[in-house]
SEZAFI-115252 format. One record per residue (C-alpha): residue number from 1; residue in three letters; chain; x, y, z. Coordinates in pm, 1 decimal. Layout:
residues N
(pt NUM; ala; A; (X; Y; Z)),
...
end
This chain:
residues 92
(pt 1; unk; A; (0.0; 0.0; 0.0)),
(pt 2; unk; A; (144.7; 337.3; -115.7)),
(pt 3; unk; A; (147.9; 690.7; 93.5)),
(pt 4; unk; A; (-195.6; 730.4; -61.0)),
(pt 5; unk; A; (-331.8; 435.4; 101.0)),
(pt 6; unk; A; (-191.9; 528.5; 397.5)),
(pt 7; unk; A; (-340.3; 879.3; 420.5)),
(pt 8; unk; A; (-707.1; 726.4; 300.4)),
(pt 9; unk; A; (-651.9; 486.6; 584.5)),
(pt 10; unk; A; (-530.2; 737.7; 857.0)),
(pt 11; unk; A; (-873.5; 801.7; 1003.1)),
(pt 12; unk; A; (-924.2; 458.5; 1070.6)),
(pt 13; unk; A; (-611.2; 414.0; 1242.9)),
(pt 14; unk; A; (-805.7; 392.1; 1605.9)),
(pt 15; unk; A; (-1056.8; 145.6; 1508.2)),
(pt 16; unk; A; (-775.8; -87.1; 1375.7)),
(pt 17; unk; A; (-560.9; -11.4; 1697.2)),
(pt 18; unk; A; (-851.0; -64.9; 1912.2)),
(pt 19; unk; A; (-935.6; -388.6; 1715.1)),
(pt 20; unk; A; (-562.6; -497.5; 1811.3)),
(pt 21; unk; A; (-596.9; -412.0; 2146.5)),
(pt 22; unk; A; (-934.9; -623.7; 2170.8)),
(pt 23; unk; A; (-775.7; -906.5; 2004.0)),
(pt 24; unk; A; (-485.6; -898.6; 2245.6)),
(pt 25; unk; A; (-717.3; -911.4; 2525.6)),
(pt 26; unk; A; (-936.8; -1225.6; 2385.1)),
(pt 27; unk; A; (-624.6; -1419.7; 2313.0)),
(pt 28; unk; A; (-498.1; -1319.9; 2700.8)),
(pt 29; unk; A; (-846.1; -1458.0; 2861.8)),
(pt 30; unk; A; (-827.8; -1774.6; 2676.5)),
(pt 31; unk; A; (-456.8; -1825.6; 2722.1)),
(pt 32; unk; A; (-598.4; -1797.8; 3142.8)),
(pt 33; unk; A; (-916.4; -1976.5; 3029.0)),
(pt 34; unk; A; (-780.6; -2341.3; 2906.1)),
(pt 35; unk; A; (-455.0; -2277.1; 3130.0)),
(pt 36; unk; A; (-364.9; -2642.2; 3240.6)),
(pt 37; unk; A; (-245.5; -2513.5; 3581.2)),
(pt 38; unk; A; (-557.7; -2288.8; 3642.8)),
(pt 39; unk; A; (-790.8; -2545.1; 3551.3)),
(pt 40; unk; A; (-640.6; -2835.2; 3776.0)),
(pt 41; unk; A; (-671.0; -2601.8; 4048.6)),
(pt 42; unk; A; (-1035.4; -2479.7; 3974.2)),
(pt 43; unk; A; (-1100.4; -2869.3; 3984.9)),
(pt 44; unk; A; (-891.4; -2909.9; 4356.4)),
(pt 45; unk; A; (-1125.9; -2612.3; 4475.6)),
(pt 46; unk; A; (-1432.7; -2796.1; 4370.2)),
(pt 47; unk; A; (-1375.3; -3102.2; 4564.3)),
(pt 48; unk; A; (-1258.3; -2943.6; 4869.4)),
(pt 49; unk; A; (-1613.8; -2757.8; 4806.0)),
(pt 50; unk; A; (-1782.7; -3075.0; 4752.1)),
(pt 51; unk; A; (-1597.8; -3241.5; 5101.5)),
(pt 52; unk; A; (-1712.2; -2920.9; 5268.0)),
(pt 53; unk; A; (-2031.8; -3003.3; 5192.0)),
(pt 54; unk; A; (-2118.5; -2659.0; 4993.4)),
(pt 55; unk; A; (-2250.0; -2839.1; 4696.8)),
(pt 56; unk; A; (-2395.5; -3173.6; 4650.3)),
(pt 57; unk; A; (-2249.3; -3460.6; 4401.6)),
(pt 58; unk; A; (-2464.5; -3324.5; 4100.7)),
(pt 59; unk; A; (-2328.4; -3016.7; 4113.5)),
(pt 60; unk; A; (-1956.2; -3165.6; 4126.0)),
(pt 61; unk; A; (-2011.4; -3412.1; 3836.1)),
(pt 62; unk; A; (-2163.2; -3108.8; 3627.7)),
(pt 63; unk; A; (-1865.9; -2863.3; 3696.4)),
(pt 64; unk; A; (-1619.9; -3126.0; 3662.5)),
(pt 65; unk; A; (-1705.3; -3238.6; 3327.0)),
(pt 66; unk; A; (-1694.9; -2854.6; 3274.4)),
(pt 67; unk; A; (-1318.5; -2854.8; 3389.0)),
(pt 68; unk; A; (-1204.1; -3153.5; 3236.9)),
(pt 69; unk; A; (-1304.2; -3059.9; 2916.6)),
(pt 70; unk; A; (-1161.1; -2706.5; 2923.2)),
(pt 71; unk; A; (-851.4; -2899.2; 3036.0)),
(pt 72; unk; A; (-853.3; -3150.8; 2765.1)),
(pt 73; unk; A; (-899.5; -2874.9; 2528.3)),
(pt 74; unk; A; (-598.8; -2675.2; 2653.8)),
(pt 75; unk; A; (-384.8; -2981.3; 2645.5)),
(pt 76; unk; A; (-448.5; -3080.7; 2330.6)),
(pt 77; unk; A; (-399.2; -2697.3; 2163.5)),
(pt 78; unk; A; (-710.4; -2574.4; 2129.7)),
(pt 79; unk; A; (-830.8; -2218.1; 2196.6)),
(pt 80; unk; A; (-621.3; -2035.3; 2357.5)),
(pt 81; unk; A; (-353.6; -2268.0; 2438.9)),
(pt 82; unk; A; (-68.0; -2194.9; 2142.6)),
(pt 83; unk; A; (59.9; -1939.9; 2422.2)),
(pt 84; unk; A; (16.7; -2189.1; 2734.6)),
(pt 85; unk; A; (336.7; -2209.7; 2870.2)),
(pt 86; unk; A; (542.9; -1955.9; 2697.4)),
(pt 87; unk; A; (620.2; -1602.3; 2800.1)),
(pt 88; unk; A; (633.0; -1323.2; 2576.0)),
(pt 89; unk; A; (922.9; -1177.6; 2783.0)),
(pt 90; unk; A; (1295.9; -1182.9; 2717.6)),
(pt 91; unk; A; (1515.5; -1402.0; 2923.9)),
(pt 92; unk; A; (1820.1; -1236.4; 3113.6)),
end
């Protein structure tokens, strides 16, 4: 694209940077959402919840099949999870 496109472009320039900025965010909440480590301890909380006695078996088997699947899906590379485990920062 030449310096013509650009200028025809230039008033758009905050809807595409805002556009980034949304995608960055999305891709952030799914890396959390089908993070391995998050989701093994969401499911250590719900059975310490379910021991407690704060929700019955029902409730367990329906939020763990919840979990596992969200932590099958992050193992396996799904949404989200092409960033699990890496950090965006240099190493010293």
């Amino acid at each position: 694209m030449g310096l013509i496109g650009e200028v025809l472009l230039l008033p758009f320039a905050p809807v595409r940077g805002s556009a980034w900025v949304i995608g960055q965010v999305l891709r952030e909440a799914e890396r959390r959402y089908y993070d391995p480590a998050a989701v093994r301890g969401e499911l250590a909380l719900l059975e310490r919840r379910l021991e407690a006695g704060e929700i019955d078996e029902e409730e367990f088997d329906r939020r763990e099949d919840e979990l596992l699947d969200r932590l099958e899906t992050g193992l396996r590379g799904g949404p989200g999870a092409a960033a699990v485990g890496t950090d965006d920062r240099t190493t010293r």
